[in-house]
C-alpha positions, -999 to 999 in steps of 0.1 A, spaced: 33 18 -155 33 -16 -149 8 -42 -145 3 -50 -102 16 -79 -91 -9 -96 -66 10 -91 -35 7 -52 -45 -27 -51 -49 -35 -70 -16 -6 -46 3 -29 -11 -16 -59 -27 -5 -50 -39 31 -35 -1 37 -60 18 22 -87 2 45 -65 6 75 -60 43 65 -96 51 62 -104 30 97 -74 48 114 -85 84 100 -121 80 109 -114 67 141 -83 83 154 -96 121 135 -59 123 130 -46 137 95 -11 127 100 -29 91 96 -40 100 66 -5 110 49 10 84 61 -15 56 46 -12 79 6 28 75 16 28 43 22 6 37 -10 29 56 -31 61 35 -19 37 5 -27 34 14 -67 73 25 -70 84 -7 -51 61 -24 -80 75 -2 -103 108 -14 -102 99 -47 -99 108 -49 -59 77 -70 -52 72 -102 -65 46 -129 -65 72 -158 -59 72 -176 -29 106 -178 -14 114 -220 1 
């Protein structure tokens, strides 16, 4: 696997938090699967090199 670029560990963090506020607060599971899908798209985008830490002018 490779390394995560910092944009994909901000994105993991930023969802993940969101996920667990959400689930606590909303009691909803659906929350919940959608935050771990969203987290899995996060590491194959990084996988295959779709996110990167260049910033575009």
């Amino acid at each position: 696997m490779k390394k995560l670029s910092k944009k994909s560990k901000m994105s993991i963090g930023w969802t993940a938090m969101m996920t667990a506020i959400g689930t606590a607060l909303l009691h909803q599971w659906e929350f919940f699967a959608l935050g771990c899908a969203s987290i899995a798209a996060i590491l194959i985008a990084n996988q295959f090199g779709l996110i990167n830490d260049q910033e575009e002018k």
